[in-house]
N, C-alpha and C positions, 0 to 999 in steps of 0.2 A: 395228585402230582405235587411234589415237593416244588419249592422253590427254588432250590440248586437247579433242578432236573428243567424246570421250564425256563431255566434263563442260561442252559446248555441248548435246550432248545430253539429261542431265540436266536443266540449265538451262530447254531447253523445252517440258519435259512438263508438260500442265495441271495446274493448282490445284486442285483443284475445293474445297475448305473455302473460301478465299480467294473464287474465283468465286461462288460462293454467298452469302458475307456481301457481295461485293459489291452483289449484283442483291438483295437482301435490303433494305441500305440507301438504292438506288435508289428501290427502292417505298414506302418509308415515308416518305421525305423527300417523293415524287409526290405520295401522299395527304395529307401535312402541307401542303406549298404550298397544294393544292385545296382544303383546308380552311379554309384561312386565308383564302382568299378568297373564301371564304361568309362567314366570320366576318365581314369588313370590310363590308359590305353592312350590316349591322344598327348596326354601328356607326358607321357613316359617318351613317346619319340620328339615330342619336343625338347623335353633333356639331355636325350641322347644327342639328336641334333647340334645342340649348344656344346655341351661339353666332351660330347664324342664317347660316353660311357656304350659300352657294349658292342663299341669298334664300328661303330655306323658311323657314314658317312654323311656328307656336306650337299646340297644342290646350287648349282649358280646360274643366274643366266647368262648367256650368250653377249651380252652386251658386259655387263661386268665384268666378262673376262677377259674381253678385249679393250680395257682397260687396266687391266692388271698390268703393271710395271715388271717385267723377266728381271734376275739374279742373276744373268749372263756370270756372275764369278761363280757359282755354285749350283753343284750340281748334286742330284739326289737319283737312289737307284729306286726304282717301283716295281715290285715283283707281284707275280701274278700266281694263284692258284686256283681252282677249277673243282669243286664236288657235285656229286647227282648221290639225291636221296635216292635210299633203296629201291620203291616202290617208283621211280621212275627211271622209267627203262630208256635211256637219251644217253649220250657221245656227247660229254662236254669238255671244252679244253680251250687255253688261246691261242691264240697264232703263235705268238712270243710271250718267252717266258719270264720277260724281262725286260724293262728299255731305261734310259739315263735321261733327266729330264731335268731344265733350268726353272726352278720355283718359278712360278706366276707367268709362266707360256703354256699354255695351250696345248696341248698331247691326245693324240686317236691312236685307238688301238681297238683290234678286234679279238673277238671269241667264235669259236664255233659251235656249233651245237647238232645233232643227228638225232633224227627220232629213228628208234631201231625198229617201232612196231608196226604193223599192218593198218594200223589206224592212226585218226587224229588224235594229237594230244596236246594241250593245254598247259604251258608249265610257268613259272615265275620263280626268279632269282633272290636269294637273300645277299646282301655285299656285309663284309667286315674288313677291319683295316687293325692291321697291327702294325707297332704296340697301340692298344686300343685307345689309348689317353692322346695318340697321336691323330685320329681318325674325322676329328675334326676341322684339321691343316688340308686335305684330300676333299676336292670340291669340284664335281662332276656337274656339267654343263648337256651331258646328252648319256643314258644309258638303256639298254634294253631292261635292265632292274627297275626303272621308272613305271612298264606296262607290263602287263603279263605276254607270253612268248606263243603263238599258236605253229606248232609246227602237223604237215599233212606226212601220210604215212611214207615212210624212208626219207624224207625232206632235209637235206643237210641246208643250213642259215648261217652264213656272218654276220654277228651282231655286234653293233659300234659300243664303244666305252669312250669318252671327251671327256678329260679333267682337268683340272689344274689344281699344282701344290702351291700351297699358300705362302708367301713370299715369307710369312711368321713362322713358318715352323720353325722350332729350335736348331739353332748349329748345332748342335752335338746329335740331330738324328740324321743318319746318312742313306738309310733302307727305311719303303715304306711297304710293309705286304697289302696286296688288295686280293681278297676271295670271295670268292661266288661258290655259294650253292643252288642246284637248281630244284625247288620242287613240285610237285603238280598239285596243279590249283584245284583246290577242293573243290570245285563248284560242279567241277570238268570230272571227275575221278567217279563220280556213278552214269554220268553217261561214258564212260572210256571202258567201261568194265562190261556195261550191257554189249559195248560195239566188239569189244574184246571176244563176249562168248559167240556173238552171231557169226566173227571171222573164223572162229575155232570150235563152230558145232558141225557136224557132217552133213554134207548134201544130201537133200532126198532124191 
């Protein structure tokens, strides 16, 4: 055997230290990536939170907002809109479509909601606020969007919404849109469908 040929040979006999720190490093970077994008989830609504990107809204307590000082000179219109994702079959809308409200007092209003199906169903609300840059002036002290929504079969629900606009908003906005969509909670959506066929198999 030549000498070229035996130090080709050489050349490609496994690593194995090398191989090992490799796949070593693979996996920790895996887990890092994964991690990091749980991490961003929590964070993402804290941003939103703050800044109001993505038209989310504000939480306050009860006591905070009964401290809030009212703009008795200005008044701001809050309009209401109402979706149901496809796959859930519910009667969603609000009372009113509309109400006039003094920055920094206190405001209740209801929604309704109907399950149309034979069975229970499980649902929860997403909120956005337009224009979305303004969604963090709109600061909710009680909503059904806070828990998930259990309605029983045909069950019509009034559900409360408590907010207050924040005495900051900008003068030049004078409409704030607030929407809901309702969707069913995943968790709920394979037992809804098992209960779904036993309503709609035929009796023996």
């Amino acid at each position: 055997m030549s000498k070229q040929t035996e130090r080709r040979d050489l050349d490609d006999r496994p690593r194995p230290a090398a191989n090992n720190n490799l796949v070593a490093a693979l996996v920790v970077l895996t887990v890092a990536m994964f991690g990091f994008g749980y991490a961003l989830v929590p964070l993402y609504d804290v941003f939103c939170e703050i800044t109001g990107l993505g038209g989310k809204t504000g939480r306050l307590s009860a006591e905070v907002a009964e401290q809030t000082v009212a703009d008795v000179n200005r008044t701001v219109t809050v309009e209401f809109i109402t979706n149901v994702n496809a796959a859930l079959p519910w009667h969603f809308r609000p009372k009113v479509a509309k109400v006039n409200v003094n920055p920094g007092k206190e405001t209740l209003v209801y929604f309704e909601a109907v399950n149309n199906e034979a069975y229970e169903i499980v649902g929860h609300a997403v909120p956005s606020v337009a224009p979305n840059s303004m969604a963090k002036y709109l600061n909710k002290t009680e909503c059904f969007c806070f828990t998930q929504q259990v309605l029983a079969a045909g069950e019509t629900k009034d559900m409360p919404v408590r907010f207050v606009v924040d005495p900051k908003l900008p003068n030049h906005i004078r409409t704030l849109t607030l929407a809901y969509t309702f969707f069913e909670a995943q968790e709920n959506a394979s037992a809804a469908e098992k209960e779904k066929n036993k309503v709609g198999s035929p009796k023996s």
